[in-house]
py3Dmol code that shows the C-alpha trace and the ligand (Angstrom):
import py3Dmol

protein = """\
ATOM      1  CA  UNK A   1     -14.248   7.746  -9.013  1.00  0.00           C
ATOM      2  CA  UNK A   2     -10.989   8.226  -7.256  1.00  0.00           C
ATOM      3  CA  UNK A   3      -8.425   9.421  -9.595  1.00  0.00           C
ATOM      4  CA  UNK A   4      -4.683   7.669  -9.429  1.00  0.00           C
ATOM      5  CA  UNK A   5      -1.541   9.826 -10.641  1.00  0.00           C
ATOM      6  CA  UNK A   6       0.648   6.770 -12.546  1.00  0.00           C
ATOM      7  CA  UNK A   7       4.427   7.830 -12.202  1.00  0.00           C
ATOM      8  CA  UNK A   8       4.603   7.549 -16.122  1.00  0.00           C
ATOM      9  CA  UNK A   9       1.255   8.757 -17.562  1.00  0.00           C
ATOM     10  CA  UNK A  10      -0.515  11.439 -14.286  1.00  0.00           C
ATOM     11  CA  UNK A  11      -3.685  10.926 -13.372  1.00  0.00           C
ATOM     12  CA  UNK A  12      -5.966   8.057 -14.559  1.00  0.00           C
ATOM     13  CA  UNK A  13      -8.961   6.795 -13.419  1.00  0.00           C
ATOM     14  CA  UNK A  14      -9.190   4.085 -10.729  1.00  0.00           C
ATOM     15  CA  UNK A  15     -10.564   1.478 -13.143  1.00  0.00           C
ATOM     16  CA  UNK A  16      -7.188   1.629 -15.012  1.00  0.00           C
ATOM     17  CA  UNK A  17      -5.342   0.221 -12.194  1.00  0.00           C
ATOM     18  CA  UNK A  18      -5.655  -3.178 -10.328  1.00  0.00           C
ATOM     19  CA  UNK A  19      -4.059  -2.896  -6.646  1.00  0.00           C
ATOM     20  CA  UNK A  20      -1.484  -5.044  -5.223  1.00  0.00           C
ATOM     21  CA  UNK A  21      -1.798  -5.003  -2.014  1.00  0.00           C
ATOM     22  CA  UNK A  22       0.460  -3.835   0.685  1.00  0.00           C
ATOM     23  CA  UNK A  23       4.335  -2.472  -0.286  1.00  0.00           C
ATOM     24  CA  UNK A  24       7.023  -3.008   2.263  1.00  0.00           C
ATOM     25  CA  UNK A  25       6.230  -6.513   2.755  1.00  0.00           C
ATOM     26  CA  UNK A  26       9.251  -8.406   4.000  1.00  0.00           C
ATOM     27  CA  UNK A  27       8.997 -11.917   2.857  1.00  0.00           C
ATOM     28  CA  UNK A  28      10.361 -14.706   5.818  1.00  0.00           C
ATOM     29  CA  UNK A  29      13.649 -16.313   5.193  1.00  0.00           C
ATOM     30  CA  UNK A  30      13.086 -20.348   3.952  1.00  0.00           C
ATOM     31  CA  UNK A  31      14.330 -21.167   7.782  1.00  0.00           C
ATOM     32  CA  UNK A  32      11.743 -19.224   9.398  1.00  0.00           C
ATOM     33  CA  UNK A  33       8.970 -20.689  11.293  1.00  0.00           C
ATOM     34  CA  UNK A  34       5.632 -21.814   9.779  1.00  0.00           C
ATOM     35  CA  UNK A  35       4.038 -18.982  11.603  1.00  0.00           C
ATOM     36  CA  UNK A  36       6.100 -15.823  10.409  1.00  0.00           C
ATOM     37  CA  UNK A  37       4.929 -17.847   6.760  1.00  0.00           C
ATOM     38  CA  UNK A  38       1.117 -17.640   7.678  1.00  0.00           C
ATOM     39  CA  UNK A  39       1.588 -14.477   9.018  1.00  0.00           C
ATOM     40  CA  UNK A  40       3.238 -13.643   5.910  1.00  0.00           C
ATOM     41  CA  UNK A  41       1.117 -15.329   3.079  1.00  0.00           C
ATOM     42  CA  UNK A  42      -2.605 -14.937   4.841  1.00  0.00           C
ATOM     43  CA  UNK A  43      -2.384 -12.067   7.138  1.00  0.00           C
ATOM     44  CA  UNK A  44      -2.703  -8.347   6.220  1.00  0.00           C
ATOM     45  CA  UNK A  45      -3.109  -4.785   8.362  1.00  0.00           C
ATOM     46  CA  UNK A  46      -6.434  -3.387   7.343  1.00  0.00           C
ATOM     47  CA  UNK A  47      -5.834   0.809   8.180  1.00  0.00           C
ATOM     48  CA  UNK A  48      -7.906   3.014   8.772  1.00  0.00           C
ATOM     49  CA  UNK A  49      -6.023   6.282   7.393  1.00  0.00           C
ATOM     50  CA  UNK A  50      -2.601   5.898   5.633  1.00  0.00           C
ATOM     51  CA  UNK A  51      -1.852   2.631   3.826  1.00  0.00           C
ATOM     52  CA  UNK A  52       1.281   2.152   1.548  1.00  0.00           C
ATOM     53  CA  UNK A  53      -0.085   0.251  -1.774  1.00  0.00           C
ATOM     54  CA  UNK A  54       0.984  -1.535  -4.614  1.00  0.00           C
ATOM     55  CA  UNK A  55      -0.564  -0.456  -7.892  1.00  0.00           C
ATOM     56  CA  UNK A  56      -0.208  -1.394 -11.623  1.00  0.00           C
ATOM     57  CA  UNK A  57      -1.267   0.951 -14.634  1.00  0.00           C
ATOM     58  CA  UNK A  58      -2.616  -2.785 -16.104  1.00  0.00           C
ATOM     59  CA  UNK A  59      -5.151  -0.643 -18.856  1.00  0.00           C
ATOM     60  CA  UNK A  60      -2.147   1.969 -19.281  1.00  0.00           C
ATOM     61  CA  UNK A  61       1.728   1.789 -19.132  1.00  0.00           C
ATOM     62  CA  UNK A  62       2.108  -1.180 -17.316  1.00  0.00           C
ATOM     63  CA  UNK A  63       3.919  -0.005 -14.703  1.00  0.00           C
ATOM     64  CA  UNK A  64       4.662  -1.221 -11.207  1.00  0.00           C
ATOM     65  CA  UNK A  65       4.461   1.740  -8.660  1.00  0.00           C
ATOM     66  CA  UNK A  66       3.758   2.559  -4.945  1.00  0.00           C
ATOM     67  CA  UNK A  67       1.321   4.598  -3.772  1.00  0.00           C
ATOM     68  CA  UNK A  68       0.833   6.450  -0.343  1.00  0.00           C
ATOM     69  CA  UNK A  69      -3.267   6.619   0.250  1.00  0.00           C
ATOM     70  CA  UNK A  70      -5.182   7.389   2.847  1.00  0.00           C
ATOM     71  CA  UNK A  71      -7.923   4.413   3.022  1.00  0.00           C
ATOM     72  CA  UNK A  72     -10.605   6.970   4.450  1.00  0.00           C
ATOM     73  CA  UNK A  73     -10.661  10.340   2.091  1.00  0.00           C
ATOM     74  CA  UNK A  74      -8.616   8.206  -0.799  1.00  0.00           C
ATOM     75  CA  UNK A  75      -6.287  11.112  -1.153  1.00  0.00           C
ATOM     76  CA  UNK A  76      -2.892   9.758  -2.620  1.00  0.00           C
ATOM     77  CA  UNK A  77      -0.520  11.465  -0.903  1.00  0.00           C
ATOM     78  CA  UNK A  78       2.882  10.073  -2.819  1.00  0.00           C
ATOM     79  CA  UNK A  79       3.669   7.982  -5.526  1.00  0.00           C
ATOM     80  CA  UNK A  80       6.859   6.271  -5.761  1.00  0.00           C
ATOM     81  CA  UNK A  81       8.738   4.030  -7.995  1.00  0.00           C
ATOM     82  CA  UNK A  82       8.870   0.431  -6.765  1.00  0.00           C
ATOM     83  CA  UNK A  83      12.818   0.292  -5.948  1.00  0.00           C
ATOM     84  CA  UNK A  84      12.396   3.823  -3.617  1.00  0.00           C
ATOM     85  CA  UNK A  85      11.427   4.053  -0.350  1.00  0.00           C
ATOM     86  CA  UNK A  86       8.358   5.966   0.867  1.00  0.00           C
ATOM     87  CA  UNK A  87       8.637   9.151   0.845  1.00  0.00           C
ATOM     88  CA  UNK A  88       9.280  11.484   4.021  1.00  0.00           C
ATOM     89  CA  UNK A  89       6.180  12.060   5.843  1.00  0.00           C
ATOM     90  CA  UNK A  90       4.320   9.296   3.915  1.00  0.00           C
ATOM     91  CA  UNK A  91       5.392   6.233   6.318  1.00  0.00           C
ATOM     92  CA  UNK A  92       2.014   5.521   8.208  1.00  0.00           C
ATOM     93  CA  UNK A  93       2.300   5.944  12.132  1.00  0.00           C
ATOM     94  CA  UNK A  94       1.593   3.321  14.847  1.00  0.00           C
ATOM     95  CA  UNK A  95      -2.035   1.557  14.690  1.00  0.00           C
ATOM     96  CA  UNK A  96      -3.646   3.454  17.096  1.00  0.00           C
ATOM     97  CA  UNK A  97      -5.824   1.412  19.333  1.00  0.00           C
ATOM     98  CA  UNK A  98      -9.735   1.761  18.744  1.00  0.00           C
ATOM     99  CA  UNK A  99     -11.733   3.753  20.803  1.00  0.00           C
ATOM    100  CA  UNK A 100     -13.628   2.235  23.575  1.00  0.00           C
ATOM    101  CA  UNK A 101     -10.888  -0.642  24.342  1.00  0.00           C
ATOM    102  CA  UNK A 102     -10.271  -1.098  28.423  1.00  0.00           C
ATOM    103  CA  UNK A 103      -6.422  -1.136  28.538  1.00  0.00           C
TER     104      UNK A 103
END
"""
ligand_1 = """\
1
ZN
Zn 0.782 4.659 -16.615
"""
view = py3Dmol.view(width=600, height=400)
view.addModel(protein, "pdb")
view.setStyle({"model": 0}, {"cartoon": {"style": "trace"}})
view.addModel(ligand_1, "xyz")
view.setStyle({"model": 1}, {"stick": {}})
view.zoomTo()
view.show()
């Protein structure tokens, strides 16, 4: 079971936490076309390697936190408060295109 270190309480089990989804969303401004909105609302980067989360300590603490995981090995590689940015080195790079693709 992968193992999740909560900013208040260190490592807990996975089934302790519910994820959020994806941090560092920017929402669209009211005025902004139906499509940035769909984008926004249905639309989400599935990674294969690092993936900046959302995750709440719902069976613990409580608490709201972000978490730097790779979506292959599951190593966490930071955890952050919700108001911080990711930490150096933690921001994922460019999607790199699949292998095989004729570009
Ligand atoms: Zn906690």
């Amino acid at each position: 079971m992968m193992q999740i270190p909560c900013i208040c309480c260190g490592p807990r089990d996975e089934s302790e936490f519910v994820c959020g989804g994806t941090s560092h969303m920017r929402r669209p401004e009211l005025g902004e076309s139906d499509a940035a909105w769909g984008d926004y609302l249905f639309f989400r980067d599935n990674p294969k390697g690092l993936h900046l989360e959302r995750w709440r300590h719902v069976n613990g603490c409580g608490v709201w936190f972000n978490v730097a995981r790779n979506t292959v090995s599951h190593e966490v590689t930071a955890v952050y408060a919700m108001t911080d940015a990711p930490p150096t080195g933690s921001v994922p790079t460019a999607s790199v295109p699949p292998t095989g693709s004729s570009s």
